[in-house]
DODRENGU-35151 format. One record per residue (C-alpha): residue in one letter; x, y, z. Coordinates in steps of 0.001 Angstrom, whole numbers, padded with zeros to 6 digits, m for minus. Example, Ala and Ser with C-alpha at 12.3 -4.5 7.8 and 13.67 -1.06 7.14 Angstrom:
{gumar->a; east->012300; north->m004500; up->007800} $
{gumar->s; east->013670; north->m001060; up->007140} $
// end
This chain:
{gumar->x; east->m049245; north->004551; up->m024353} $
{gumar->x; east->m049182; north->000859; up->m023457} $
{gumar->x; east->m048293; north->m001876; up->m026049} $
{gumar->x; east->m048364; north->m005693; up->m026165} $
{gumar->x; east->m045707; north->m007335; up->m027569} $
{gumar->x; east->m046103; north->m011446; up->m028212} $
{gumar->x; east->m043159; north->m013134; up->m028567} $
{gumar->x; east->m039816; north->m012994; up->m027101} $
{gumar->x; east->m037330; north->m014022; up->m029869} $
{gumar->x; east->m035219; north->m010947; up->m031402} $
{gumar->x; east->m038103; north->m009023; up->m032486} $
{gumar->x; east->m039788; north->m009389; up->m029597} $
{gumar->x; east->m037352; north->m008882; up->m027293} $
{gumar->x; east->m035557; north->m005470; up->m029418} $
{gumar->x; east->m039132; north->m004042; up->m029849} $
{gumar->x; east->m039665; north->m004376; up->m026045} $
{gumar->x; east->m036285; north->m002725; up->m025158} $
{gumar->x; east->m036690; north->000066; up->m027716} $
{gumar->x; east->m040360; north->000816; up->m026670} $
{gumar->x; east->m039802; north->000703; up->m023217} $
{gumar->x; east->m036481; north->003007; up->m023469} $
{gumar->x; east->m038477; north->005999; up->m025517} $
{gumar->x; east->m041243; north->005604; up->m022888} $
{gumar->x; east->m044319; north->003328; up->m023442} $
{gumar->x; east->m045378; north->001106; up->m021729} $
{gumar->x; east->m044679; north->m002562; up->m022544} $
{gumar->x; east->m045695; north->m005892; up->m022006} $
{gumar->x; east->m043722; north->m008653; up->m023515} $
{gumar->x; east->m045866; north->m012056; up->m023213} $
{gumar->x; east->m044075; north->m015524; up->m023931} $
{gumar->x; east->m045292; north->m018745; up->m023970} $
{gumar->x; east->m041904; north->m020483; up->m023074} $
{gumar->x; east->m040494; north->m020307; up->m020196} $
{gumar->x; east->m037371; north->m018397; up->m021031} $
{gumar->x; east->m036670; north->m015755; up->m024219} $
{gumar->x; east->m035265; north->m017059; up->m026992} $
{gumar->x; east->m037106; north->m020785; up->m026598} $
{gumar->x; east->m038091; north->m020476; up->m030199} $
{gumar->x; east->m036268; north->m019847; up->m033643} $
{gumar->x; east->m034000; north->m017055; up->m031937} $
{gumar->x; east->m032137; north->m019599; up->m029993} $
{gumar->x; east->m032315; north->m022503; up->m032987} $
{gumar->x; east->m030857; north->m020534; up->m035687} $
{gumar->x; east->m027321; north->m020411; up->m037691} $
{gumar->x; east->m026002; north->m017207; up->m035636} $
{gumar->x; east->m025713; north->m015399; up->m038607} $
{gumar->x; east->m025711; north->m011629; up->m038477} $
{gumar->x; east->m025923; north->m011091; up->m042379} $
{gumar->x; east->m024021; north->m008437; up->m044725} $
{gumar->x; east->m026395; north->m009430; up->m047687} $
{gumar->x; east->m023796; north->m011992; up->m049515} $
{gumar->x; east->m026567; north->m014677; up->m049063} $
{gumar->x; east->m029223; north->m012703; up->m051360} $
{gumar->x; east->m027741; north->m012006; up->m054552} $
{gumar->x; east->m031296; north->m012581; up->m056360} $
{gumar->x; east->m033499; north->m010270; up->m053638} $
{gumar->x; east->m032303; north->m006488; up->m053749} $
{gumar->x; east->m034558; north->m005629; up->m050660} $
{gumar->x; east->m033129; north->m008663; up->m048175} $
{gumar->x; east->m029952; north->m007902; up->m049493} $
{gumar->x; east->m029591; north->m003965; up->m048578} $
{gumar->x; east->m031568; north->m004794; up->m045552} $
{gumar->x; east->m029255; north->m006899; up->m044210} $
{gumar->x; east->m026279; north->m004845; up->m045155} $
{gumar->x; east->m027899; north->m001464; up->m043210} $
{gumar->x; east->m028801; north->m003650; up->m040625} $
{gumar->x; east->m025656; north->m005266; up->m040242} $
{gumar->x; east->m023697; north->m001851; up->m038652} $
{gumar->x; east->m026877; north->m000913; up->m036778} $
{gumar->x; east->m026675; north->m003968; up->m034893} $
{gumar->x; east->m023023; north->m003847; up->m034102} $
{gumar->x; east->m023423; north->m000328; up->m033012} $
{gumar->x; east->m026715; north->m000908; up->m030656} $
{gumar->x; east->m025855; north->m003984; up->m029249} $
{gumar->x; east->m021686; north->m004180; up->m029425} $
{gumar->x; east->m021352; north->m006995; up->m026915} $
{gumar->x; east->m023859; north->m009502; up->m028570} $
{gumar->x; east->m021870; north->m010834; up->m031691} $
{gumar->x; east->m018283; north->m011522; up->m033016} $
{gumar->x; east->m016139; north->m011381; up->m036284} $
{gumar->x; east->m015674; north->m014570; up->m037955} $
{gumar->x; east->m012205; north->m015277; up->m039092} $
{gumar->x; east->m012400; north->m016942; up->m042692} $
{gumar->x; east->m016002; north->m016223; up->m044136} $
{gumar->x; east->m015863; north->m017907; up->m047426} $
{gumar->x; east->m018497; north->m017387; up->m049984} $
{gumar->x; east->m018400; north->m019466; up->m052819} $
{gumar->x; east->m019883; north->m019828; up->m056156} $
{gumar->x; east->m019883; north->m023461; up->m057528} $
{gumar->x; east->m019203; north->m024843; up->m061422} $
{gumar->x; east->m022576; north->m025580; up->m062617} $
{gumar->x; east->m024575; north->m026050; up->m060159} $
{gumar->x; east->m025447; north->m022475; up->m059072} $
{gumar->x; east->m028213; north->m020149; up->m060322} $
{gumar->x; east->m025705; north->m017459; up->m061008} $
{gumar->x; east->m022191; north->m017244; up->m061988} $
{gumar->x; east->m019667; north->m015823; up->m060677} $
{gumar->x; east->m019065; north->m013455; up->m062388} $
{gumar->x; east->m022449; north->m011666; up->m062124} $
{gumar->x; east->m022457; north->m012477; up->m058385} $
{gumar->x; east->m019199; north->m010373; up->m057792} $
{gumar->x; east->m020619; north->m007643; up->m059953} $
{gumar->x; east->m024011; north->m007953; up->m057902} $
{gumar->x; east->m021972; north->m007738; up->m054941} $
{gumar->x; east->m020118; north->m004993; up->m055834} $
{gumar->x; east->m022810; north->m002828; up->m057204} $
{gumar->x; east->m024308; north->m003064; up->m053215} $
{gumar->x; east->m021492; north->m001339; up->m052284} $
{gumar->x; east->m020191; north->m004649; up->m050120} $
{gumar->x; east->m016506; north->m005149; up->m049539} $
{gumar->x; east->m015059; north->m008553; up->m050040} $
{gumar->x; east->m011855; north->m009841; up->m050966} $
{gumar->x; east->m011284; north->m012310; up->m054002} $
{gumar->x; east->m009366; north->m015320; up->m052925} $
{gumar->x; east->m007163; north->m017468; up->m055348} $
{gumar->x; east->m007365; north->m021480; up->m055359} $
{gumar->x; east->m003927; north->m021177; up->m052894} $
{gumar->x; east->m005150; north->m019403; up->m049961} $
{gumar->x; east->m005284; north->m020964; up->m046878} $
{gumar->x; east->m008673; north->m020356; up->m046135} $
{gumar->x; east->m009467; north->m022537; up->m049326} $
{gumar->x; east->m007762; north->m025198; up->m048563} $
{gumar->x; east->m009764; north->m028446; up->m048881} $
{gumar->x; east->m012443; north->m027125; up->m050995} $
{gumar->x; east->m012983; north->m028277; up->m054765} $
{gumar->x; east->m015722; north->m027667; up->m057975} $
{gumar->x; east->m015788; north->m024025; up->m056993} $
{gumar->x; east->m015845; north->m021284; up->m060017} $
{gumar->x; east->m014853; north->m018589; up->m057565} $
{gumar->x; east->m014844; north->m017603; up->m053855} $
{gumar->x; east->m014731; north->m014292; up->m051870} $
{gumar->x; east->m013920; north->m013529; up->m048224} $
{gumar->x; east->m015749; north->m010760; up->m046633} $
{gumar->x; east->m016972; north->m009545; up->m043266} $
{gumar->x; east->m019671; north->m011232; up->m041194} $
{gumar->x; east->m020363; north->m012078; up->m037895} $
{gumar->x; east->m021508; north->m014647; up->m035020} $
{gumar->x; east->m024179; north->m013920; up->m032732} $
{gumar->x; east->m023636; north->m014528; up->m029356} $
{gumar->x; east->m027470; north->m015773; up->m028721} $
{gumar->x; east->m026742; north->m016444; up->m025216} $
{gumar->x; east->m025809; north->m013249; up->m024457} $
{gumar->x; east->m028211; north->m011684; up->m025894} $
{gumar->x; east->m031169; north->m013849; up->m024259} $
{gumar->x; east->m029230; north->m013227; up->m020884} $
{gumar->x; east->m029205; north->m009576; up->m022132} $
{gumar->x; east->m032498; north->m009327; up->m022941} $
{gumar->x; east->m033873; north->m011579; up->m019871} $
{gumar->x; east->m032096; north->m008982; up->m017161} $
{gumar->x; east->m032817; north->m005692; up->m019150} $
{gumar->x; east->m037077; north->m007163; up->m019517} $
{gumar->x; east->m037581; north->m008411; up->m016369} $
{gumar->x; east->m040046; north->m006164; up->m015226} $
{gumar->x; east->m042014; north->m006160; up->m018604} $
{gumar->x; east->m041650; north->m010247; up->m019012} $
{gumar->x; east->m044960; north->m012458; up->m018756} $
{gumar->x; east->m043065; north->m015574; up->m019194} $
{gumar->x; east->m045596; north->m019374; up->m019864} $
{gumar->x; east->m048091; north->m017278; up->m021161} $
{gumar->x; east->m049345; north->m018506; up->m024276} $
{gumar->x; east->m052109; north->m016450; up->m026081} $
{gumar->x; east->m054469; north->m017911; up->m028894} $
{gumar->x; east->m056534; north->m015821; up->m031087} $
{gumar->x; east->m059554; north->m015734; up->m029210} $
{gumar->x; east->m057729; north->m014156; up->m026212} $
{gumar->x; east->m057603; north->m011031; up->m027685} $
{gumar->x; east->m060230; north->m008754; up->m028227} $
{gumar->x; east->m060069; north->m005383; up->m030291} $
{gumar->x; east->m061923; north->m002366; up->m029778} $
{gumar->x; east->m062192; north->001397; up->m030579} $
{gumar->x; east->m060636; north->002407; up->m028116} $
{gumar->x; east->m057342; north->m000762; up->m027963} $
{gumar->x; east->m056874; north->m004284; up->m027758} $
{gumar->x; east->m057828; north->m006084; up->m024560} $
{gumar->x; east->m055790; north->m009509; up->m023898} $
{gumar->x; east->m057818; north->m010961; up->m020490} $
{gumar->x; east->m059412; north->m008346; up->m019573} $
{gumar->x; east->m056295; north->m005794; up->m019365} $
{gumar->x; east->m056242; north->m002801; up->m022019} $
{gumar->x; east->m053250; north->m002070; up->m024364} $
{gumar->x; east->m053138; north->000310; up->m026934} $
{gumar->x; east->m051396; north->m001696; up->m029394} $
{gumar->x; east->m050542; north->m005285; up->m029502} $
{gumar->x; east->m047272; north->m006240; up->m032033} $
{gumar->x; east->m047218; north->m009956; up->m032876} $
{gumar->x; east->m043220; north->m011438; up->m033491} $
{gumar->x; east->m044494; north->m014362; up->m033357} $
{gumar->x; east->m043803; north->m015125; up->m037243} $
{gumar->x; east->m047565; north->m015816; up->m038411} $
{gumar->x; east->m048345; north->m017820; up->m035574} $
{gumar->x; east->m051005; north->m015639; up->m033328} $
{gumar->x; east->m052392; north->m013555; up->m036343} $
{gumar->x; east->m051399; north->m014385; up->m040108} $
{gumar->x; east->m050725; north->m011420; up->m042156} $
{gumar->x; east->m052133; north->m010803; up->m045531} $
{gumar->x; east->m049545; north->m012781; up->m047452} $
{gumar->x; east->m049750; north->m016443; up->m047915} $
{gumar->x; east->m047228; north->m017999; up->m045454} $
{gumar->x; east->m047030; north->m021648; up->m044420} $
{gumar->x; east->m044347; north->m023025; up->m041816} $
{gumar->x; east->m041392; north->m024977; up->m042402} $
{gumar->x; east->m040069; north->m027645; up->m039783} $
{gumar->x; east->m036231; north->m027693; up->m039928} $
{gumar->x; east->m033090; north->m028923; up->m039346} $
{gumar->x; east->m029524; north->m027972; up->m038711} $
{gumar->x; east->m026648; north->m030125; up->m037614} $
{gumar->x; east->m024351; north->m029570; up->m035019} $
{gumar->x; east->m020613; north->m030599; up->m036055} $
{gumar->x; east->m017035; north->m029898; up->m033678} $
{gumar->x; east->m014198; north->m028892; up->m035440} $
{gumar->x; east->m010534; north->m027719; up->m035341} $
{gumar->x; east->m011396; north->m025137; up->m037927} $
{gumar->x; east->m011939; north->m022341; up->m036032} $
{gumar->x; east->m014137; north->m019132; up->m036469} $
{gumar->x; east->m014549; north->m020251; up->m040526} $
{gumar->x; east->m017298; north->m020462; up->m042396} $
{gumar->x; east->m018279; north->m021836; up->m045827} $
{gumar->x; east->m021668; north->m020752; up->m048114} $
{gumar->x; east->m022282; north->m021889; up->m051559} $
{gumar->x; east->m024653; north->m019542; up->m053639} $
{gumar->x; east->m026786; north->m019664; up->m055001} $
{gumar->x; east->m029692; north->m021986; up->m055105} $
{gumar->x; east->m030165; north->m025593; up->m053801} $
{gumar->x; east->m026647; north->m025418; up->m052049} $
{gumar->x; east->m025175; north->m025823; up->m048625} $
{gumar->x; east->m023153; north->m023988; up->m045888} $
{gumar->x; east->m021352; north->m024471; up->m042575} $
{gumar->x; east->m021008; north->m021522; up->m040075} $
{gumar->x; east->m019895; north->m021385; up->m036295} $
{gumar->x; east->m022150; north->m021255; up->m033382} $
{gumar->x; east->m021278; north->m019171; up->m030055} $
{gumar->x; east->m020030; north->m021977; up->m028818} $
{gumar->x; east->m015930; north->m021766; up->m029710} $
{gumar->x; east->m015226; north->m025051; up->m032063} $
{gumar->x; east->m018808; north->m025982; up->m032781} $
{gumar->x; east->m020725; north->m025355; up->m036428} $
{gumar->x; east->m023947; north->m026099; up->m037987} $
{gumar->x; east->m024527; north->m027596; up->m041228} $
{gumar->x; east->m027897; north->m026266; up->m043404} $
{gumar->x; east->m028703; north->m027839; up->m046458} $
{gumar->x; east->m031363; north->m025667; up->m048879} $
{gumar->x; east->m032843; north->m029027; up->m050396} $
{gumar->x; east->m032406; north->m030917; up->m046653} $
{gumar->x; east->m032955; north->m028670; up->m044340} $
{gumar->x; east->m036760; north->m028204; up->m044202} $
{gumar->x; east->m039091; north->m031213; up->m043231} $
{gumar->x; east->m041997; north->m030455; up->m044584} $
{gumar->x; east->m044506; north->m027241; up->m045286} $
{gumar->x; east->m047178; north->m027006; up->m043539} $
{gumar->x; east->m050701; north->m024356; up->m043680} $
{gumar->x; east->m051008; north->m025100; up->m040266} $
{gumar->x; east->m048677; north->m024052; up->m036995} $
{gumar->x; east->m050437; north->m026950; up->m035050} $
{gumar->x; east->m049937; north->m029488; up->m037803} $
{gumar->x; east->m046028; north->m028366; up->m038190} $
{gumar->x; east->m045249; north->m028237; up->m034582} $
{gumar->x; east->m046777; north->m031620; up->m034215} $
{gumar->x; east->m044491; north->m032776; up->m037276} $
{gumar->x; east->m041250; north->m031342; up->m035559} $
{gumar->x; east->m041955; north->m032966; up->m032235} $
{gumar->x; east->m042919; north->m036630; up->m033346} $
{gumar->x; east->m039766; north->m036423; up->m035941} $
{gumar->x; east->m038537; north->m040163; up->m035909} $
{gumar->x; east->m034743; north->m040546; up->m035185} $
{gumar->x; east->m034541; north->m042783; up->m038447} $
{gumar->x; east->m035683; north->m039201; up->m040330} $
{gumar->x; east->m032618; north->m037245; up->m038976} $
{gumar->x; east->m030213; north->m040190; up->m039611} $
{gumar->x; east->m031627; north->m040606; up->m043204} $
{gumar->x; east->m031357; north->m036584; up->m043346} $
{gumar->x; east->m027724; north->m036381; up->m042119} $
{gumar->x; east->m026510; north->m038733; up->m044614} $
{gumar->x; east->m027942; north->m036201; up->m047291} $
{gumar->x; east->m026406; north->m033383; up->m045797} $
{gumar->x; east->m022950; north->m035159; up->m045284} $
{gumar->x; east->m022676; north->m036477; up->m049170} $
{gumar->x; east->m023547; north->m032866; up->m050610} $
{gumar->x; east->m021193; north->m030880; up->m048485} $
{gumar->x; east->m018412; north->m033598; up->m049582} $
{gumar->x; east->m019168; north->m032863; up->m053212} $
{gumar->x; east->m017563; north->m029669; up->m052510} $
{gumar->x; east->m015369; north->m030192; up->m049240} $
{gumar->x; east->m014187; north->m034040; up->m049677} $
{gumar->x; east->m012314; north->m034444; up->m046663} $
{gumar->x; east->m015847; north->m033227; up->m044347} $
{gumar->x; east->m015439; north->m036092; up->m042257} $
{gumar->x; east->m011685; north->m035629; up->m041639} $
{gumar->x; east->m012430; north->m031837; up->m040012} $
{gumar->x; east->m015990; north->m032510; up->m038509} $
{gumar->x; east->m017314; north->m034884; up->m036334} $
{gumar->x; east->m021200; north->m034883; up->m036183} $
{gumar->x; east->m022510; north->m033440; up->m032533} $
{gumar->x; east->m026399; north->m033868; up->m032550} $
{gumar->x; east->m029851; north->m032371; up->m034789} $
{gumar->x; east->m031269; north->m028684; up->m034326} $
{gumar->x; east->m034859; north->m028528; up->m034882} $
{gumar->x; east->m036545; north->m024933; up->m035167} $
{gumar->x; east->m039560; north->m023803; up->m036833} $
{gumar->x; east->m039324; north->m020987; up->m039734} $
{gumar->x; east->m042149; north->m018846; up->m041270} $
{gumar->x; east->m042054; north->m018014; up->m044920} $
{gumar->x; east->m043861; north->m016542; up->m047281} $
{gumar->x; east->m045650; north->m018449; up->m050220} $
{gumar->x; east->m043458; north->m018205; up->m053289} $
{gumar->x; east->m040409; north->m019071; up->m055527} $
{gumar->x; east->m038854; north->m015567; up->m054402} $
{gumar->x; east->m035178; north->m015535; up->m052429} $
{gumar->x; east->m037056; north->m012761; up->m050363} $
{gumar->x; east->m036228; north->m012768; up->m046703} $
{gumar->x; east->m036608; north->m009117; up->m045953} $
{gumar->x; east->m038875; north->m007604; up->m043534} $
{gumar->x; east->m042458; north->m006841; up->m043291} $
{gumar->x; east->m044963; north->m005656; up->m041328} $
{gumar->x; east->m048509; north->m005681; up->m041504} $
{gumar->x; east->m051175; north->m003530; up->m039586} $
{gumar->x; east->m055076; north->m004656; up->m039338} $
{gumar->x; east->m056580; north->m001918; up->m036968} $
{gumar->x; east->m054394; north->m001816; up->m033596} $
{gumar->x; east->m053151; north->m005569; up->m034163} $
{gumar->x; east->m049016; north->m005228; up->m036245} $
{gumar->x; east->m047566; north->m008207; up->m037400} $
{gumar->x; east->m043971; north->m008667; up->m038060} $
{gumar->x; east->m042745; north->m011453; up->m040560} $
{gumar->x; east->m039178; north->m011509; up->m041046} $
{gumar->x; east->m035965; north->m014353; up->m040985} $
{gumar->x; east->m033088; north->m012191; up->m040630} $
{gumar->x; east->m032135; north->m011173; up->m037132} $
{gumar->x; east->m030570; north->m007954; up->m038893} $
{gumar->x; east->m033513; north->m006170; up->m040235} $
{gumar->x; east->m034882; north->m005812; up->m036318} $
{gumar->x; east->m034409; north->m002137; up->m036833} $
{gumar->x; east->m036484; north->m002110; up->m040041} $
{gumar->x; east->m039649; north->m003300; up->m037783} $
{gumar->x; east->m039147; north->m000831; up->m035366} $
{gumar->x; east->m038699; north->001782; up->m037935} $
{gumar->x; east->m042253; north->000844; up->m039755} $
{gumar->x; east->m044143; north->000050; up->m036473} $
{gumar->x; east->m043175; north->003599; up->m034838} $
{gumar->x; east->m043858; north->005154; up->m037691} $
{gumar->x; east->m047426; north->004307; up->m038101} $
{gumar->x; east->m048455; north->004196; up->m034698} $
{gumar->x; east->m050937; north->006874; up->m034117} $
{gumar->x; east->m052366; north->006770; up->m037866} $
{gumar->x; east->m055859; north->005635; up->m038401} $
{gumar->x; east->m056489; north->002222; up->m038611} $
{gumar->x; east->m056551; north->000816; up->m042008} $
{gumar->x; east->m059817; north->m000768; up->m041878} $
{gumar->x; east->m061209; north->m004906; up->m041604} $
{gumar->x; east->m058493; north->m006794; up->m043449} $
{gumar->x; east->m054858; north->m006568; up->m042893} $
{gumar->x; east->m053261; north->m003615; up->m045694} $
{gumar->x; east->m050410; north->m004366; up->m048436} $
{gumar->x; east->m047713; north->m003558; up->m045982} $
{gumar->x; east->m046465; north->000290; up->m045343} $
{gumar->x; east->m046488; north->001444; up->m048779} $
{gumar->x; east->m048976; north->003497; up->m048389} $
{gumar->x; east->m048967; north->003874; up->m044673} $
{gumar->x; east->m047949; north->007780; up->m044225} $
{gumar->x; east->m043933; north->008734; up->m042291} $
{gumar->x; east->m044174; north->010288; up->m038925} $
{gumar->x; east->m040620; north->009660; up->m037985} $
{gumar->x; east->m037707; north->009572; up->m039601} $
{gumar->x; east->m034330; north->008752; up->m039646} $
{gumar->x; east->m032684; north->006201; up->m036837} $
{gumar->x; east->m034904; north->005674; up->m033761} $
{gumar->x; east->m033595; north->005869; up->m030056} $
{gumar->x; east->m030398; north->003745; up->m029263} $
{gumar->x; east->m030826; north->000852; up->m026883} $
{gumar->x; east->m028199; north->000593; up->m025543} $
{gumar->x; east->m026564; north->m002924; up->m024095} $
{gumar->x; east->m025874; north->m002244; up->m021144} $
// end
């Protein structure tokens, strides 16, 4: 069976690998140059436990399966962080903290409670309470050196596809002319939408040195803030909730446009926002951090005031489309898209999801192995 993949960020890229290792035939088309050019390689490096989503049960068990799947299938491609401090703070959270520990707790979770003396607290003020528990780093570029050696022969690198390139029939999808089975878009919404209202978010990180080391600070929950390292030793970014988007947008050309013409005086204006609300919290920031450059990165969400992140896919005839943020539910795709290959097609219009979309497979797919 041959399948098209579009897209090489991490769903790409892991659907590709696990594909090609239980034998189809893949094709993995990019319009960058290199994997990883998009979101995959702009991101916080976060490799999520679910701390980030007490108010969505789904992202939040997601994250936490996916969290030990992805250590065990790709062990060389992330590491521990030291101090990961989650914090609730006095009155300006949507929960307290008590109910967030409980929350936590109830998801089965480990974390450790950590007084207004620890070390790993030092510094940091107008907090209600604050855990330490498990997460970890993701080296991104080992995994799009990974991934770029392990593809090769499956990579069709500056290729970029539109809508109108692809043609479905009975029988497959035809992109130019050449036949596939199946075509999988990870491109987030971009080549086909999926049935859920989505629009697409220009952002922003900030990258800051420090002597801090492997720690790593999130406020929940709400319009809050949070600093976590990069894979590059001494380097963090900064995301804001409020400051970090630029802008929603209906359409991808409209919000790529956006992101590339963003004025200088817009990320200066932006940093100054960022800076004054992580000091309401951290007041010696300046003292620790010393401001590196801007990250800009494109994100696809769904319409809505939900704290869902968790991870869809969506099937109209041969044509799946993956929409997920979290790098750890890339087993949760594969799962779904595996599972329903071979069904009949749902019909004209892209269906509600896999709900009603019949198991073939269960349990945990074929290890990839990094190797």
């Amino acid at each position: 069976m041959k399948i098209a993949i579009v897209g090489a960020g991490w769903y790409g890229c892991h659907l590709a690998a696990f594909l090609r290792q239980i034998g189809f035939d893949v094709a993995l088309f990019e319009r960058g140059a290199e994997v990883f050019t998009g979101a995959s390689g702009k991101n916080q490096n976060r490799l999520h436990l679910g701390f980030h989503y007490a108010r969505d049960h789904t992202t939040r068990f997601q994250s936490r399966d996916g969290f030990s799947r992805f250590i065990e299938r790709y062990p060389n491609l992330s590491r521990p962080v030291t101090d990961n401090i989650y914090a609730v703070p006095q009155g300006d959270s949507l929960i307290d903290y008590r109910t967030y520990k409980a929350i936590m707790a109830s998801s089965g979770i480990e974390f450790e409670e950590l007084g207004e003396g620890h070390a790993a607290v030092a510094g940091l003020t107008r907090l209600a309470g604050r855990i330490d528990t498990e997460e970890r780093i993701v080296d991104t570029g080992a995994a799009a050196r990974f991934f770029r050696a392990y593809l090769d022969p499956v990579l069709r690198l500056g290729t970029r596809l539109r809508r109108e390139d692809i043609r479905e029939a009975a029988d497959g999808v035809r992109i130019g002319g050449e036949r596939f089975d199946y075509l999988i878009d990870a491109t987030w919404g971009k080549l086909t939408r999926p049935e859920i209202d989505i629009f697409y978010e220009p952002t922003l990180l900030l990258y800051y040195e420090t002597r801090r080391r492997d720690w790593a600070f999130t406020l929940v929950d709400g319009q809050l803030c949070s600093i976590y390292p990069t894979d590059v030793p001494g380097q963090v970014t900064l995301s804001s909730v409020p400051h970090t988007p630029l802008g929603h947008f209906t359409d991808i050309a409209a919000a790529e446009h956006a992101l590339a013409t963003l004025p200088a005086a817009t990320i200066h204006e932006k940093r100054a926002l960022f800076e004054a609300q992580i000091r309401r919290y951290y007041p010696a920031f300046d003292e620790s951090f010393t401001y590196v450059g801007p990250q800009l990165s494109m994100k696809t969400k769904p319409v809505g005031a939900e704290d869902n992140r968790a991870c869809y896919v969506f099937r109209q005839g041969r044509v799946f489309c993956v929409m997920s943020g979290k790098i750890d539910t890339i087993f949760v795709a594969a799962e779904r898209i595996i599972s329903s290959i071979g069904q009949p097609d749902f019909g004209s219009g892209f269906g509600p999801g896999f709900g009603s979309v019949p198991t073939l497979l269960t349990g945990t797919p074929a290890r990839v192995s990094a190797r």
